[in-house]
N, C-alpha and C positions, 0 to 999 in steps of 0.2 A: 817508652812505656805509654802504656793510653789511660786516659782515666777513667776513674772508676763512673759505671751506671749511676750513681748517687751524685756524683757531681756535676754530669750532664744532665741534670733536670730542668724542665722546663721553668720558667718563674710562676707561678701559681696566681690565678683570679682572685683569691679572695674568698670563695665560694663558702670554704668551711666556717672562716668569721664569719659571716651573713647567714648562715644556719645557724650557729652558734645565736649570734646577737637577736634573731627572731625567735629563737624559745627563750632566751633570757626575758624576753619581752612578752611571753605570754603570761596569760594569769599565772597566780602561783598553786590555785588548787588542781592544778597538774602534775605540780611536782610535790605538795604537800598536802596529806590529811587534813582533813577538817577536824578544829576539837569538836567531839563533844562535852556537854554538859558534864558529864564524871569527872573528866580529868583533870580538873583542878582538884578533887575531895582523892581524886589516884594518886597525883604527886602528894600530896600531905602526908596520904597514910604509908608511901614508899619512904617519904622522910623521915620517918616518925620511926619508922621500922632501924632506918639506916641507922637513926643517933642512938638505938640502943632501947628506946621506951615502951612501955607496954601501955596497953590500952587504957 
């Protein structure tokens, strides 16, 4: 029997960790929102809501 495509693969460069580890390494407001200013006074009122309380 021959084996399978999958385990005659080449050994791999590396390539994808090295993509991977240079977006890790970019800024984060690429992968994240900027607050703004509201959302601190947003989460409170989503808490406030959550625990039950009225205004």
């Amino acid at each position: 029997m021959t084996k399978h495509l999958a385990d005659k693969r080449k050994p791999t460069t590396g390539a994808r960790v090295k993509h991977f580890l240079r977006l890790s390494r970019a800024k984060r407001e690429t992968w994240h929102r900027s607050e703004s200013a509201e959302g601190g006074s947003r989460l409170t009122q989503f808490l406030r809501i959550a625990r039950g309380r009225l205004a």
